[in-house]
C-alpha positions in Angstrom: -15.5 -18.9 14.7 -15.5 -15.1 13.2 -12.4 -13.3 13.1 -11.4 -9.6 12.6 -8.3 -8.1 10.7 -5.1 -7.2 12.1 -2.1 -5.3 10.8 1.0 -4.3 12.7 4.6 -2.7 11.3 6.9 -5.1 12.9 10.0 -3.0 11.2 10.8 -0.7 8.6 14.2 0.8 6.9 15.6 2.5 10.0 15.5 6.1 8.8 13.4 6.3 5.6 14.3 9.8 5.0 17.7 9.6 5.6 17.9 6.6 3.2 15.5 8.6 0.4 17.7 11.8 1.0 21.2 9.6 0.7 19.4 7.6 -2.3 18.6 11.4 -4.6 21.6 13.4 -3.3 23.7 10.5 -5.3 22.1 10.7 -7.9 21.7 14.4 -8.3 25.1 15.4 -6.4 29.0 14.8 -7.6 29.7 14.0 -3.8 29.9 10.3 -3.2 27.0 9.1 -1.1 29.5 8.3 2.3 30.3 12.0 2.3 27.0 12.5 1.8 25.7 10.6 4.9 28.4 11.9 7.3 27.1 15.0 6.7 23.9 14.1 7.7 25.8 12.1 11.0 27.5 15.5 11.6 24.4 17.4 11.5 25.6 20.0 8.4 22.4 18.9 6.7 19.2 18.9 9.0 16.4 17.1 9.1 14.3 19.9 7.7 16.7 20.0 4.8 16.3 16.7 4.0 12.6 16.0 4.2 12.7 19.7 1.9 14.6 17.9 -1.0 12.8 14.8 -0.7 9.7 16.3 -1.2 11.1 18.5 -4.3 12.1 15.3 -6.1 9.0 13.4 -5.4 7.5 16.1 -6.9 9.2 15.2 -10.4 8.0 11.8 -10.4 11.5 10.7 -9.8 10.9 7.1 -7.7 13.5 5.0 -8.0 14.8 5.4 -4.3 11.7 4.6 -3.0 12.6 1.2 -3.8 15.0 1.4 -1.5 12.8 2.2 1.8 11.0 -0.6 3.1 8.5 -2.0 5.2 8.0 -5.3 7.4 4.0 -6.1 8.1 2.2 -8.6 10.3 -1.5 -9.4 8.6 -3.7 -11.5 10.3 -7.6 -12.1 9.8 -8.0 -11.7 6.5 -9.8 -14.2 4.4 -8.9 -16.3 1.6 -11.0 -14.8 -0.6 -8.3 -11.3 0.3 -5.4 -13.5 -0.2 -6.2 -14.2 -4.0 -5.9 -10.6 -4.6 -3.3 -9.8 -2.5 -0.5 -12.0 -4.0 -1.1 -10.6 -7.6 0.8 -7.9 -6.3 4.3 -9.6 -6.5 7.1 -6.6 -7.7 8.2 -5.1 -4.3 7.1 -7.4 -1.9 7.7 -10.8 -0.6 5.4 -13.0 1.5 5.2 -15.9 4.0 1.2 -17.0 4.3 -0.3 -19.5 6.7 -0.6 -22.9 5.1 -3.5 -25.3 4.7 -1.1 -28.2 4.0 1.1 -27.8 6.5 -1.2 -26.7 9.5 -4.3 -28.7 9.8 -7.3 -26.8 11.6 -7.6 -28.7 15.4 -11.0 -29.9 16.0 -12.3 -29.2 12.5 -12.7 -25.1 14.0 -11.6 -22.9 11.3 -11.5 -18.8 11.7 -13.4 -17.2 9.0 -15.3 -13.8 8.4 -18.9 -13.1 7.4 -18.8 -10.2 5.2 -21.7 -7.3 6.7 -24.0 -7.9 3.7 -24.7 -11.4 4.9 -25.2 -10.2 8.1 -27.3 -7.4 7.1 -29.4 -10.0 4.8 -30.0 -12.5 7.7 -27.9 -14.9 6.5 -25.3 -15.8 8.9 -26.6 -17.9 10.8 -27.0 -20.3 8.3 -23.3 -19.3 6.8 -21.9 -19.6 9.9 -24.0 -23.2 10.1 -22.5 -24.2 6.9 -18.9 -23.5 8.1 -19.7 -25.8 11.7 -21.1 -28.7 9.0 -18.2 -28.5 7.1 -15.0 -28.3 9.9 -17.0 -31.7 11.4 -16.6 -33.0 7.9 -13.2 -32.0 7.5 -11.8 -33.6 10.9 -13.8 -36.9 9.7 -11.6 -36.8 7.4 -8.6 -36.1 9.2 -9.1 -38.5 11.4 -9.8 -40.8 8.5 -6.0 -40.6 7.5 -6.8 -38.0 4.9 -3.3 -35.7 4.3 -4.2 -31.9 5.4 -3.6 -30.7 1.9 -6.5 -32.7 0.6 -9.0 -32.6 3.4 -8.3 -28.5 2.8 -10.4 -28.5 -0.4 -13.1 -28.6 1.9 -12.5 -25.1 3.1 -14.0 -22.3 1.9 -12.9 -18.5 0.5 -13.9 -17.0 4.3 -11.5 -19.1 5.8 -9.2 -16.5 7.6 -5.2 -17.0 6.9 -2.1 -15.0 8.1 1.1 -13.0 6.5 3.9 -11.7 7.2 5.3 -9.8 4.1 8.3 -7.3 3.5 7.1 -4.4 0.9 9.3 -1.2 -0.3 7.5 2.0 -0.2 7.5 2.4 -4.1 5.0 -0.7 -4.4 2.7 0.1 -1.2 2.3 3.5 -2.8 1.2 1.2 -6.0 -0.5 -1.1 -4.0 -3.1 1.4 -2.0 -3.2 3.4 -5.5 -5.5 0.5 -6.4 -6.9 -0.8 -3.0 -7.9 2.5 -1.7 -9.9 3.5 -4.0 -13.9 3.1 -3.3 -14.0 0.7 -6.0 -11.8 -1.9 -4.7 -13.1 -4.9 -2.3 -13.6 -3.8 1.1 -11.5 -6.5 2.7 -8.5 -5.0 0.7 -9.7 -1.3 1.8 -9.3 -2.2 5.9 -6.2 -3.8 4.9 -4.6 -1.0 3.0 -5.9 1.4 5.4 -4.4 -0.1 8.6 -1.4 0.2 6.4 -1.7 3.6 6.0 -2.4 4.2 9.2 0.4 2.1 10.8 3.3 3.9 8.9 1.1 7.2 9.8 1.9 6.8 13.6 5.7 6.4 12.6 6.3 8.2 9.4 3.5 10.8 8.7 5.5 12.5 6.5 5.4 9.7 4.5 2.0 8.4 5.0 0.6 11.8 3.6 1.6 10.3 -0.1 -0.3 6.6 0.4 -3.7 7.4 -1.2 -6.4 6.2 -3.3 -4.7 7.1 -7.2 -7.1 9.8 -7.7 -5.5 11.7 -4.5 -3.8 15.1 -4.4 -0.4 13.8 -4.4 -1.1 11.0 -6.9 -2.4 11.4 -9.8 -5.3 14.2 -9.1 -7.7 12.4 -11.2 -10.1 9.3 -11.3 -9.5 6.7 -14.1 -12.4 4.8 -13.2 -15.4 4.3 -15.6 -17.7 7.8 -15.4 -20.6 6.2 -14.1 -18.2 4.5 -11.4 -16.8 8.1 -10.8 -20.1 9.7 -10.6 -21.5 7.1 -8.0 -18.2 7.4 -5.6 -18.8 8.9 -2.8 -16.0 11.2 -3.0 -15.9 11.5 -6.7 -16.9 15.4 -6.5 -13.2 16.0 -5.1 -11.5 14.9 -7.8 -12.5 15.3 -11.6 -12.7 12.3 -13.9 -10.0 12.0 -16.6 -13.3 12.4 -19.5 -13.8 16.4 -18.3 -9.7 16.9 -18.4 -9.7 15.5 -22.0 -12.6 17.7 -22.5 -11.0 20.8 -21.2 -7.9 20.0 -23.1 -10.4 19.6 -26.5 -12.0 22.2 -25.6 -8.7 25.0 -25.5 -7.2 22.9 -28.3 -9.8 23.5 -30.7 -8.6 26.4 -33.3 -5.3 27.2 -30.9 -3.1 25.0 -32.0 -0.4 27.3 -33.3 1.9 25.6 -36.0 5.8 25.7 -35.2 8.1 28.5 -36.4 11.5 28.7 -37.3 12.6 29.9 -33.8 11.1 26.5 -32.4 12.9 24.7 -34.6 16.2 26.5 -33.1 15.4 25.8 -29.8 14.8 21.7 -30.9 18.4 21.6 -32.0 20.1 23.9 -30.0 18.7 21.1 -26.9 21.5 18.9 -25.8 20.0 16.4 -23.7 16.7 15.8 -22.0 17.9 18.1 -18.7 17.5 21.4 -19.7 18.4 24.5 -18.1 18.0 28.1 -19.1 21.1 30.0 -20.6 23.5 31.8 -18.6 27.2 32.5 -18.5 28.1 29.6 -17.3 25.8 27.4 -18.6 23.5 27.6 -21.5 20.8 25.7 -22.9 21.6 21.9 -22.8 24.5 22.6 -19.9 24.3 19.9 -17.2 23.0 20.6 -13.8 24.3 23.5 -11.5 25.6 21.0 -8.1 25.6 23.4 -4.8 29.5 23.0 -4.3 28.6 21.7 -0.8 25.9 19.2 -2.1 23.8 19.9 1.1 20.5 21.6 -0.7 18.4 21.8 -3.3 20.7 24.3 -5.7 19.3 26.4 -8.8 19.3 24.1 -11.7 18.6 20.8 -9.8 16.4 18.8 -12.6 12.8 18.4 -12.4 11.9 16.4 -15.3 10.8 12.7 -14.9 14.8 11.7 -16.2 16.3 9.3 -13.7 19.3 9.4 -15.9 
């Protein structure tokens, strides 16, 4: 009895920009973050503003809030085989699977999948023959008095099983870093793609950031082995880390100036790891300039990785 994969979003955080914008402004604003969301309630700061600054701290790498946004998913389909790989995933995300010791398969009929290479190959028929031999054996031993949990270790990797699982956006963003990529099994792919594609419908603005690692606004680069990167399919896209270190070799070489005096000024004259350019009312090392309203992006908001 083939099956087919299934993912819905059952719920989510109810406004995931709202809660990102509330999540940076606090950290980044003296305002405390209830002021902070009536304004939004009160429509002082618009949408546009928000989804602005969100995107400016992203930007810096700054990801703590994304923690905070979260995710509720219904997986169904998926093989065994998947779920092995899936739970390794376990910061950010809880899960409830289908269990073999608690529901027993009626009629020895188990859902599985036959990946397309068996199919290709001519071999599932006798797969799929294998699968019918064993659920007969299985309820034999069912019937037999055998507990569920050990007539289970009949069944095989194929056998489909279920989730539900809760995931904040920080760790699906890790999560289809990985199982996007060409590399990773294909099982995981549809899975991460349906994903992707479910919070698309909802939250495009957000979806645009849930890529393969070596995507535009992830990393930019593929980590992979060069002979992996040469054989991907869209490998050409994105460079592989060898030719960055390469480049940077390459301008390196006979350029590297030694430090002078005046850089040893600037080292000391640094006051913490926020800096800003001098001015009157702020010179190098000053804190960050707040817009005395705290509703946008002001001159001097940080941009390093510093979460504080």
């Amino acid at each position: 009895m083939a099956s087919g994969i299934n993912v819905r979003l059952l719920d989510h955080t109810s406004d995931p920009i709202r809660s990102l914008y509330v999540a940076y402004r606090t950290a980044y604003s003296a305002l405390r973050p209830q002021t902070i969301f009536d304004r939004i309630e009160s429509e002082k700061i618009t949408r546009e503003q928000m989804l602005e600054f969100v995107e400016k701290r992203l930007e810096t790498g700054h990801a703590s809030p994304l923690e905070q946004v979260w995710f509720e998913f219904a997986i169904a389909g998926v093989s065994r085989a998947f779920s092995h790989q899936f739970v390794r995933h376990h910061i950010g995300i809880s899960f409830e699977q289908q269990s073999q010791r608690y529901v027993a398969f009626k009629k020895g009929e188990f859902p599985y999948t036959v990946p397309e290479t068996v199919r290709r190959a001519g071999f599932a028929p006798k797969m799929e023959e294998a699968f019918d031999r064993l659920g007969e054996l299985y309820q034999e031993m069912i019937d037999a008095g055998i507990p569920a949990e050990d007539a289970r270790f009949l069944i095989p990797n194929a056998a489909n099983t279920n989730f539900k699982v809760v995931v904040n956006f920080l760790e699906l963003l890790h999560i289809c870093d990985l199982r996007l990529c060409t590399r990773a099994q294909w099982e995981f792919r549809q899975v991460a793609s349906q994903m992707r594609a479910q919070i698309h419908r909802r939250f495009p603005e957000l979806a645009k950031y849930i890529q393969p690692k070596c995507g535009d606004l992830r990393w930019g680069y593929c980590d992979e082995s060069l002979e992996d990167w040469q054989a991907c399919p869209i490998g050409k896209k994105r460079p592989h880390k060898k030719l960055l270190f390469e480049l940077f070799d390459a301008q390196r070489r006979g350029a590297l100036a030694p430090l002078a005096e005046g850089d040893f000024e600037i080292i000391e004259q640094v006051g913490s790891s926020i800096a800003t350019t001098g001015s009157a009312k702020g010179g190098v090392g000053a804190p960050p300039v707040i817009a005395p309203n705290g509703d946008h992006s002001a001159e001097g908001t940080p941009t390093t990785r510093d979460e504080g």
